[in-house]
Structure formats: C-alpha cells, structure tokens
N, C-alpha and C positions, 0 to 999 in steps of 0.2 A: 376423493382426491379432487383438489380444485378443478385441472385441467385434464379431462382423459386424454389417452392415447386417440389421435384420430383411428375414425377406421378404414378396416385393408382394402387396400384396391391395389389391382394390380400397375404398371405403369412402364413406359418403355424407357429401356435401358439405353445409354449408348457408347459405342466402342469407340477406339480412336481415331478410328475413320472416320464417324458422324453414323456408321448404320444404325438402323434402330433395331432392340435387340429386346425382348420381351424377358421381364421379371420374374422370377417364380416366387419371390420372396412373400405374397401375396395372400397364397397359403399357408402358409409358417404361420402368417401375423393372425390369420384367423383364430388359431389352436392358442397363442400366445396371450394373443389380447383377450377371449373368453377368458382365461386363468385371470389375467386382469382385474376383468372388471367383476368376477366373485368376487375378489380381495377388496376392491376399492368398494363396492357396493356395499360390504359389510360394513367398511371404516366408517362411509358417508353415512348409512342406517341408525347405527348410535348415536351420528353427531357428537361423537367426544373419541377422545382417546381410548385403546383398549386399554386392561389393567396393564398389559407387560409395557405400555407405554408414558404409562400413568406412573411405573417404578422405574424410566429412563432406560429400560433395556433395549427398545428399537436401534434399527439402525439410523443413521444420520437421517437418511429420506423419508423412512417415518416420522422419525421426531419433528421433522419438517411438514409433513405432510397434517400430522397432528391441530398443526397452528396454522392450515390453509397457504401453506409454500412447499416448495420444492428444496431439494439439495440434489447439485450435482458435479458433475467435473469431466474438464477437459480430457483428452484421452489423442492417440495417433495410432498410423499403422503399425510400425514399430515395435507397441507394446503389447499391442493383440497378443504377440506368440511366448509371452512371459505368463505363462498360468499361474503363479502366485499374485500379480499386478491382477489381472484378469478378475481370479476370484473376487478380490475385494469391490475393483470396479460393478461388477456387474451384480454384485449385494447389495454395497452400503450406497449408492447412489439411485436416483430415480431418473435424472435428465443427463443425458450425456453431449459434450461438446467436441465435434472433429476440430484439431489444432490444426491442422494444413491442411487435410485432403480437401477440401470443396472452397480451396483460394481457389483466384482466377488462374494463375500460372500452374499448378495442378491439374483444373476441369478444362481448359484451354490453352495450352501451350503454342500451338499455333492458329490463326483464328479460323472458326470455323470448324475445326476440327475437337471433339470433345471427346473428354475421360474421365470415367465419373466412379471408374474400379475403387480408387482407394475409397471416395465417400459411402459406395454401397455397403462396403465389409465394415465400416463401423455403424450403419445402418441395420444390417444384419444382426450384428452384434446387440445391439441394441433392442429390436425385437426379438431376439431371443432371451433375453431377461429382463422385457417387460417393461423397456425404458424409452423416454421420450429423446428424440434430435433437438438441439435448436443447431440450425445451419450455420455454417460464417467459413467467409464473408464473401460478400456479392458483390461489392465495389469498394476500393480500398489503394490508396495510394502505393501502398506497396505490395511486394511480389505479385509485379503484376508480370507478364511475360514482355519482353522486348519489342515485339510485334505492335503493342498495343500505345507503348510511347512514340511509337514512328509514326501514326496514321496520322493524316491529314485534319487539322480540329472538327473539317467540317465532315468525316466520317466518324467521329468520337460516340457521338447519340447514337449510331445508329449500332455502333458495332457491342457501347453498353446495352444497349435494349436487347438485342440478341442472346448477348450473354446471359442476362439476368432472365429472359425466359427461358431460352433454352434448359438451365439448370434448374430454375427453381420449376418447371415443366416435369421434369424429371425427376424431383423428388414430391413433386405433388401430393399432399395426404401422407407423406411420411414423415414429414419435417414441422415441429410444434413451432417452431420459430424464427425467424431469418435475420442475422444482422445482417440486413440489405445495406448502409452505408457506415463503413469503419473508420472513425477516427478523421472527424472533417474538419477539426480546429486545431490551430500552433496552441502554446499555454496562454499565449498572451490574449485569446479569445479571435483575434483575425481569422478567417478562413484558411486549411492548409493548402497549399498553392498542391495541383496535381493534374495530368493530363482530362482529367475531366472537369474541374474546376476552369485550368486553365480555357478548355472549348467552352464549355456552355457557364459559368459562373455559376452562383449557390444554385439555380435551377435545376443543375443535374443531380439534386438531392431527390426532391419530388419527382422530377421523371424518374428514377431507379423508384422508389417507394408506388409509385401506379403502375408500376412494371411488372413491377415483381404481387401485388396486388391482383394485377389482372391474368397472369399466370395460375395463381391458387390464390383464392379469395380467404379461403380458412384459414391461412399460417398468419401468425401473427408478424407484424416487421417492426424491429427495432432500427435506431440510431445507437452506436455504439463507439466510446469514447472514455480515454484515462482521465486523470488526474482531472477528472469533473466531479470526483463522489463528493467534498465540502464546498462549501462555497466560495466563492473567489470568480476572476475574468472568464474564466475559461467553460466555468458551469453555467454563467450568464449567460455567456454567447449561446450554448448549449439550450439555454431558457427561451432565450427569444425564438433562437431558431424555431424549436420545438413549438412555442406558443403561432408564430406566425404559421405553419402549415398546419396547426388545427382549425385556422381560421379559414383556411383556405379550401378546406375541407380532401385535406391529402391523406391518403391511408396510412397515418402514424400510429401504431397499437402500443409504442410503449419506446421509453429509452433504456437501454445498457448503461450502469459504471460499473465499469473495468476491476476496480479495483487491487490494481499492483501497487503495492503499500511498502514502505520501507521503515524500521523503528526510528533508523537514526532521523529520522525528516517530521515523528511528528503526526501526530493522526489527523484525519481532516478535520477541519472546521468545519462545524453544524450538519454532521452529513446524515443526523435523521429529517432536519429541517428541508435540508437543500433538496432530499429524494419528495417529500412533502409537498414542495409547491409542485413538483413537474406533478403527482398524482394529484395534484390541483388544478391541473388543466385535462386532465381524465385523459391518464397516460396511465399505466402498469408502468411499474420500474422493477429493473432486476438487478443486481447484481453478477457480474456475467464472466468474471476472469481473474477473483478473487485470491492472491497472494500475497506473503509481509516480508520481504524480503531480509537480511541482514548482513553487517561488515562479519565476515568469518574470522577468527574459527567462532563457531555458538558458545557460548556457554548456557548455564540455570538462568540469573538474569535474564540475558535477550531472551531465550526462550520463556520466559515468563511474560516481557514484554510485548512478543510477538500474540501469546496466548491473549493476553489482555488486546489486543488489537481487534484479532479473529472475535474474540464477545463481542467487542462495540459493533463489529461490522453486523453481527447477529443480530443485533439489542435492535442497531437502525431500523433493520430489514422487519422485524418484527413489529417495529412501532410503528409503521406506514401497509397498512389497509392494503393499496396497492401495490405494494414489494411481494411478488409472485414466488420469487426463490435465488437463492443461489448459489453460485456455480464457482466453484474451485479450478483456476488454471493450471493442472492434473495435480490428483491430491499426494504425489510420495514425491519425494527429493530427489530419488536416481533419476527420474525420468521430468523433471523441471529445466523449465529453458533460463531459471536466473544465473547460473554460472558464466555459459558460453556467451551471457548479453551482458552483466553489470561484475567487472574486473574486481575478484575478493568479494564478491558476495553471493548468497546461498543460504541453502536452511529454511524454505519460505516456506513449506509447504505443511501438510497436516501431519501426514507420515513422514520418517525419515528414510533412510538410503535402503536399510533395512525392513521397512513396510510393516514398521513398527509405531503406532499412534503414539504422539506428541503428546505437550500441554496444552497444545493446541484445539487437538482434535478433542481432548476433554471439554475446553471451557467451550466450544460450539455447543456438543451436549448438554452442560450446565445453562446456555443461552436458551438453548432450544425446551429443556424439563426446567426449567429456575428450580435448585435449591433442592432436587430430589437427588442427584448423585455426588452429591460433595456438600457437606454439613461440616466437615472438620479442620479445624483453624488453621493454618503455619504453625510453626514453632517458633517458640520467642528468640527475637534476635540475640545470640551471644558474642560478647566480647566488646561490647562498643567500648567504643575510647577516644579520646582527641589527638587529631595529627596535627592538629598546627592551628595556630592564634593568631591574627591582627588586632591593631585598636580597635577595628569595625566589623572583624569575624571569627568563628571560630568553625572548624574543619571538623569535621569526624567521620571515625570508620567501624564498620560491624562486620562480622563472619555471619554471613548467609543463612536463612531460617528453609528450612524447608517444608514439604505440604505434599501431600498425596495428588494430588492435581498441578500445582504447577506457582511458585510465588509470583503476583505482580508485581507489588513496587512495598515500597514503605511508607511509613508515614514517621516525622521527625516532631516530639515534642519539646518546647524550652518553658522550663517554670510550668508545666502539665498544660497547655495552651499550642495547637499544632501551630510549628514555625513552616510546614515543605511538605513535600513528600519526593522519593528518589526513587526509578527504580532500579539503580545500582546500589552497594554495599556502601557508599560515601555519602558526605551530605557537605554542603559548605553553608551555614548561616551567615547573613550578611546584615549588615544595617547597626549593627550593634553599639552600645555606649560603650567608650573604653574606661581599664580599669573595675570591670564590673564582671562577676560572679553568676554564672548562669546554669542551671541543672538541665540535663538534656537524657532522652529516654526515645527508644524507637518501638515501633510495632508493626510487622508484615500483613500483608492482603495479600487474598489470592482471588482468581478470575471469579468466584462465585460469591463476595463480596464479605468471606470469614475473612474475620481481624485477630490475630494475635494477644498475647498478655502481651505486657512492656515488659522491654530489656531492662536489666539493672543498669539505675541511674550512675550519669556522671557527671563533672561538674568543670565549668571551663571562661577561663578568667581572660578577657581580654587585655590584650596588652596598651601602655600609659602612653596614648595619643602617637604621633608619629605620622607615618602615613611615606615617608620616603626610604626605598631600602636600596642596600646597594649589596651587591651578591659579585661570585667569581665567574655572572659569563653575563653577557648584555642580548638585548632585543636588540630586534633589526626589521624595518619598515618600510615596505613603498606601495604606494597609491595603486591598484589596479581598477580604478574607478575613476574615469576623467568626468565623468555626465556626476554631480554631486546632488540634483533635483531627480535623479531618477530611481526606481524602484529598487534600488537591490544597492547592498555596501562590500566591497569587495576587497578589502585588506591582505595584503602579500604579507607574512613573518618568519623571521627565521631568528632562531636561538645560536649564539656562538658561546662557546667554550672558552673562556679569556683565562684560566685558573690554568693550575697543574694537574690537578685530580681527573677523573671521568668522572661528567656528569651524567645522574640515572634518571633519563628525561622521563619517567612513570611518575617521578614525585616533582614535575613542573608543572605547572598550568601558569596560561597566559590570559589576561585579559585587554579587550579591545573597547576602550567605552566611546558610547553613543545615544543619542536622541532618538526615540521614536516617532515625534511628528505629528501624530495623529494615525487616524486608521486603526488599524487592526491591533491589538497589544500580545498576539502571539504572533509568535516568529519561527520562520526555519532555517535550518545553518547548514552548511555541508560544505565538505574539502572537494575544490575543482581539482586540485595536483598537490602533491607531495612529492619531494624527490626520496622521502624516507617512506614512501608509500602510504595512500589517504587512507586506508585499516590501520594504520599505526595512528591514527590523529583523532580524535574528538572534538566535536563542536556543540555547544550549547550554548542559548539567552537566559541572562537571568538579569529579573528586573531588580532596581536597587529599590531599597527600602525607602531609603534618602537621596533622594535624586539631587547631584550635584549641577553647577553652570557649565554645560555641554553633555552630560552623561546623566540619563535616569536607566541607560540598561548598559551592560556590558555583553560581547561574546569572548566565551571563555573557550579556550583550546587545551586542551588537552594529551597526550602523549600515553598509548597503553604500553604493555610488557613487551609487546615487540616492537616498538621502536628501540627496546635497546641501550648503551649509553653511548655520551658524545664524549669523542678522545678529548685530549685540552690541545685546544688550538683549533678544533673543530665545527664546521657548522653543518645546521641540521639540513641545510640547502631550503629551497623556495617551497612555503608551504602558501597556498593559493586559496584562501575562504571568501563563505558567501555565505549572505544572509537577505531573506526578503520578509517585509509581513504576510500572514497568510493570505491581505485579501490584496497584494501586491499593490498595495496604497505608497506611494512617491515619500520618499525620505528629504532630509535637508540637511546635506551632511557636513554644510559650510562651517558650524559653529560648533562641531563635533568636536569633544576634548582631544581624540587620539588619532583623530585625522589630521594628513599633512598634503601638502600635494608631489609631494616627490615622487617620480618614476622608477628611480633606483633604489638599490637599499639604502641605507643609510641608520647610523645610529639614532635610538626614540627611548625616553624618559617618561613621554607618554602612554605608553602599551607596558602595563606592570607584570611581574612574572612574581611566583610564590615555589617555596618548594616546601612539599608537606602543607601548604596552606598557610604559609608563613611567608609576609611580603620580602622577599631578595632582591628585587631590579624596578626601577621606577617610581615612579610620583603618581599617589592616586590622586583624582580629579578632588 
C-alpha cells in the first residue's frame, strides 16, 4: 500500500473542559496495525495484484490499492450504530472521512474549551478495521461557532492558530491527512470573503498550513475545494494559489477536489489535465468528497449517466501519478447530505437507500480492473422510430437497451456515419437538407466501453423548406440579463395555452438561439426557478450544424412527464434559465437572434417551440 497506516502512539485526549485526558486507543492500534501491515507487505512483495484481484474480485480499496490509490468514504456519528451501513464501511473502504465531527463548531464550540468525543469514535472505528483518517476541516468559512465571528480581527490569528493545534495536537499520528483550509475561493476564482480572510487576507492560508505543520510534521495537509476538478476561473485561482506557496516554500502536500458532480450540468472540462499540472508543481492530488448528484425520481438512463461520470472521475484519477485516491462523500443514499441541500435531487451515491450497489459502484470496478468484470455488450436498441420532422431535423425515439452493468448513452448513426450520441432514449438531428431522405440506426455503450449491434434501421424525410410555424399556444419572453458582455445568458420563458385542448408539455421543446463568442464550445445550462418546478424542466446546448446570422448554438428546454399538461388558457408561469461556457469566457449577446431586451414577458416569434419535434411556434433563425 502506497501510504501505511502511521504508527500507534498514544496521545492526550480532551474533554469539554480542555482537561487532558489520556487515550487508550494506542494499544488497539498496535494489535491492528501488525494485521496491517502482513496484508500490505504481502501486496507490496509481489509488486502486482494478487489473482483474486487480477479476476476483479477485491473490494473497492483493493482494487485501488492494486493501481497505488486509495478508495474511501465519508462516514458520521450517526451511522456508526447501523451495523449493515457499518459492515460495508469498514470492508470495502481503506480511508475514511469524518463528515462533521472534527468541524470547528464541533471540536470548539465555545473558545478554548475542546471536544474531540465525536472525532475519536470514528477514529476508533477506523483502527479497528485497519483504515486510514484524513481529518476535515481545520479552517473553513463555515460551521464555524458564533464565538469565532465576534472576535475582534486582531484576535483572529491567534485564536486560529490555537485551534489548529490544539486539534491537530490531538490527533497527532493518527490522522493520514488534514484538510487544513476548506473551500477558499467564490466560482468566480476571487477569494471567499470569511472572518479569517476578512483579518488577515489570503496570508491566513499559510499560517493555518505552518500550523497545523508544526503541530505534526507527518500528516499530510491539503487545500480543499469544489467545482475546481475541470478547468475554468476557479481551478486557476486554485493554480496560482497553490503554485505561489510552493514557492514560498509553505508546507502544501497536496490539493483536494471535491467532487460533487451533477449529470444535468455536465462533466468537467479536462479534469485529467487540470489534476496534471497541480501534480506538476509536486502536489499529490486527491479526490476528496466525490458524488453525481441528480434531478429525482432516477431512472436506467441518469443512472447509467451518473455511472459513466463515476468511470471518468476514476479514468482521471488513475491517469495522474500523483492522484493518491479517492474518497466518496458517504457511499449509500440513505445517509447522503444531497437531499436536505439541492431541492429534488438525490441518488448520487454508489449504494442506494437499500445498501444495494448501483451502476455505479460497477463501473468504479470496471475503472479500477479495465475490462475483467464486464465483457458483455447492451442489447440492441428496440423500436426506434421518428417522432417528428423539420426541413432542417429530424427527431427520434428508441425503448431502452439494457446491460448487466449499467447503459451509458447511445450513439445515433445517419447513412451508417455517426450524427450524436444521447444519453437518453431520444435524439433530435439538426442541420439537415430539406426534402431529403435519411436512414438512421442507434447503438448503446456501457461504462466499460462494450457497444451494441445496431437497432433496425429507419428512414426520415425532412420536410419541403419552411422554417415558420404557427401552433395553438405561443412563447413568451423576457430578458433576465441586463449586463449583455457578460459571462452567463439568462432567458426567462414561459409557454401559454392559447387553444382549446390541454397541451402535453412532454412533447414541447423550446429553443433559444445564440452566439458563442469565442471561448470555450461547451457549455452548461440549468433551471434557476420554475413555477412548474426546475425537475420538471430540461436544459441542454446544441450546436448548429449551420450556423445562422445570430445563432451557431441554441438552448433547448425541455418539459418531462411530470410537468404534466397545460389547461387552454393556461401558462406554464416564469421558467428562469442559464447558461455559461465551461471556461466562463464573456458572451456578446447584442446580436443574438432570440435575444430582446424586454424585462417583461412579452410575446417572441424568435424563441421556436416544436411539439414531437415538429416546428409549431416561431421563426427559425
């Protein structure tokens, strides 16, 4: 194993008073860590994998362990007393991570006085099956205790520094890792304003990092932060930070991303490259808080999606030397903080509610043995068929293939030549000649990179020019974006019912076209509000084949089975979108086809709507 377990020493405890209170745990670790390091001595002896690991049978942190990483996962007090959660934890994981007990408002609730019970018992827990801590967090804008935003700026220093030894003091030699400072940057790469920013400015980065250093020389300290794992503002800042205190010669061993991941948003950009350079400035990077979140309920799809997320985030970690391992932000769904934080979504984790392994937990497997526990294809997609026609696309739909492991996406051919790929059951082709005759066939992936035969073919004519339709219910638009040079397009729409019938907004989509600008050519979209609720909405970019004057990309919205239909007379009330490039490069949205500058709603000819994929409302670009 890359990194042993340090070894036992004993170390003083302390109660909520501040007494000092001596460890027994000490002993334990002796009789524990021997068993250890047989095991690891054998593994590291051969320098290879044993057979049972050589046929994918290990557990996750073998499998990891195999390719010189770790796997492991979040964990709380809470869950300790569930012995089926317990089992799994303390098998299939090697590193474990306390979710709260060792915050500041936990270990110090009022200052000076320390509590370190919860951190010890998953401590305990821990060297009892033979597994490594990484601590967190030691400094951290939030949960912090109230005491600590009142103090006077110019007792800020002194009363971190305290903290930070006192704690890491106290787990001295039983802690492999510290994320000494949490989450130091907004997205937009700025510094996050916080009572310790605010006293001392980014210097109270490196003081906590010589702090916590000089307290235990052997633990390794990270910087640890989100939406930094692809590249973009916010990984840069992250960059320099990091490059500037190696220069300075500050005790940085290594950075944390986070990775809390959402399907609908998009995987990051270049996130084997991005962990790349920081181990180019002779950083370890890990992976430290790894989840894919999703709009509920799940289905096969997202979860196939999510599956395929969880490999990339594998594939990175393994393609960078120094990616150490990582760590699942707790690996089952009952006991996941995405519910009670992101409204309507859930599902992110390896296990489900049931502490039953996912597609997920397969294709980590499959990442980790490539190619020994899943060899066999999807099944070929059935039923494709065409739902609807323009002069310039044509729409299609297939019933779901399935696969012993978990489907990713599809891949969409026209005339035997790939047009797409989707990983939903639909596809919409765009760019097309009208009047013209087109054969189309699909075929499923799964996480471990088996492809399907082809669906039986179909064939789909587009319709004889056109381009303006007029349908029984109209779009409705206003500007939620006054800054038009700035980073992000924020189109307000709402669909009204001007007919007699109920409309079944599952078979609308809308599009919004726009210029890219330059920058980055992928993009991310996502619903700020819906009054029909943002799980009911979809957003995706898709680039035009033929780029028109104002429009080479559209965002399309969407409408699933539970949004339901609209009475006639009805609207769907204010649906609120957003879209940035991934590397948050400035837009120009003066000369945008479907941009207007109205604040209100208002009727728009320019924002097209289709139903079945067949244009009903507006004038394409």
């Amino acid at each position: 194993m890359p990194f042993p377990l340090p070894p036992p020493r004993s170390r003083p405890s302390a109660s909520a008073a501040g007494k000092p209170v001596r460890s027994s745990r000490g002993k334990r670790l002796v009789c524990t860590l021997a068993a250890f390091v047989t095991a690891a001595s054998g593994l590291l002896a051969v320098g290879a994998a044993s057979p049972a690991l050589a046929a994918g049978t290990g557990t996750l942190d073998q499998l990891a362990e195999a390719q010189g990483r770790y796997f492991g996962s979040a964990t709380d007090n809470s869950e300790l007393s569930d012995t089926s959660y317990t089992a799994v934890l303390g098998s299939e994981f090697g590193v474990i991570t306390p979710g709260n007990s060792m915050k500041w408002d936990t270990t110090e609730p009022q200052q000076g006085q320390f509590n370190f019970s919860g951190g010890d018992k998953i401590v305990d827990f821990a060297q009892a099956h033979n597994q490594r801590v990484r601590g967190h967090t030691l400094v951290w804008h939030n949960q912090l205790p109230g005491w600590v935003s009142s103090l006077p700026s110019g007792q800020l220093q002194a009363a971190m520094e305290n903290h930070i030894t006192k704690e890491v003091s106290h787990y001295k030699g039983e802690i492999y890792a510290w994320d000494v400072v949490n989450e130091p940057f907004n997205d937009d790469g700025t510094f996050r304003s916080s009572p310790f920013y605010n006293a001392m400015g980014q210097a109270y980065i490196a003081d906590a990092l010589r702090t916590a250093h000089a307290a235990d020389p052997a633990a390794k300290l990270y910087i640890n932060d989100y939406n930094t794992d692809g590249t973009g503002a916010k990984a840069d800042a992250m960059y320099r930070l990091a490059s500037d205190l190696k220069s300075q010669g500050v005790p940085l061993d290594g950075i944390g991303f986070q990775g809390h991941l959402a399907i609908q948003y998009g995987f990051p950009t270049n996130m084997r490259q991005n962990l790349q350079r920081f181990a180019d400035l002779g950083l370890d990077v890990a992976i430290t808080e790894l989840d894919v979140r999703m709009q509920l309920p799940s289905d096969a799809t997202k979860l196939a999606t999510q599956a395929d997320y969880y490999r990339q985030v594998t594939q990175a970690c393994l393609g960078v030397s120094r990616c150490v391992g990582i760590t699942v932000w707790d690996f089952d769904d009952k006991y996941s903080w995405v519910p009670g934080t992101f409204q309507g979504e859930g599902a992110a984790c390896l296990y489900d509610e049931n502490l039953q392994p996912k597609p997920a937990y397969a294709a980590v497997r499959d990442a980790l043995a490539p190619g020994v526990s899943d060899t066999t294809p999807p099944t070929a997609p059935t039923g494709l068929a065409v739902s609807g026609t323009t002069d310039t696309s044509a729409s299609l739909k297939w019933s779901a293939s399935t696969d012993d492991v978990g489907v990713t996406g599809y891949d969409i051919y026209r005339d035997g030549t790939k047009a797409g790929s989707s990983t939903s059951t639909s596809f919409t082709d765009s760019g097309l000649t009208p009047s013209t005759t087109y054969t189309y066939t699909v075929r499923a992936k799964d996480a471990a990179g088996n492809v399907s035969s082809a669906s039986a073919a179909v064939t789909a004519t587009t319709q004889a020019g056109g381009g303006t339709g007029t349908g029984a219910f109209k779009v409705q638009y206003k500007n939620n974006d006054t800054a038009p040079g700035d980073n992000q397009i924020k189109p307000g729409l709402q669909v009204v019912n001007t007919g007699t019938a109920p409309l079944d907004l599952s078979k609308v989509t809308l599009r919004y076209y726009f210029t890219g600008d330059g920058g980055a050519n992928t993009y991310s979209a996502w619903c700020d509000y819906a009054q029909l609720g943002c799980a009911n909405v979809t957003q995706k970019v898709v680039a035009m084949s033929t780029p028109k004057a104002g429009a080479d990309h559209y965002l399309e919205i969407g409408f699933t089975t539970g949004a339901g239909t609209l009475a006639a007379g009805k609207s769907t009330g204010d649906i609120q979108n957003r879209l940035n490039k991934t590397d948050w490069s400035n837009f120009n949205e003066s000369d945008d086809y479907s941009r207007a500058t109205n604040t209100a709603y208002a009727d728009t000819t320019k924002v097209t709507a289709y139903v079945n994929g067949t244009l009903a409302v507006g004038t394409e670009p």
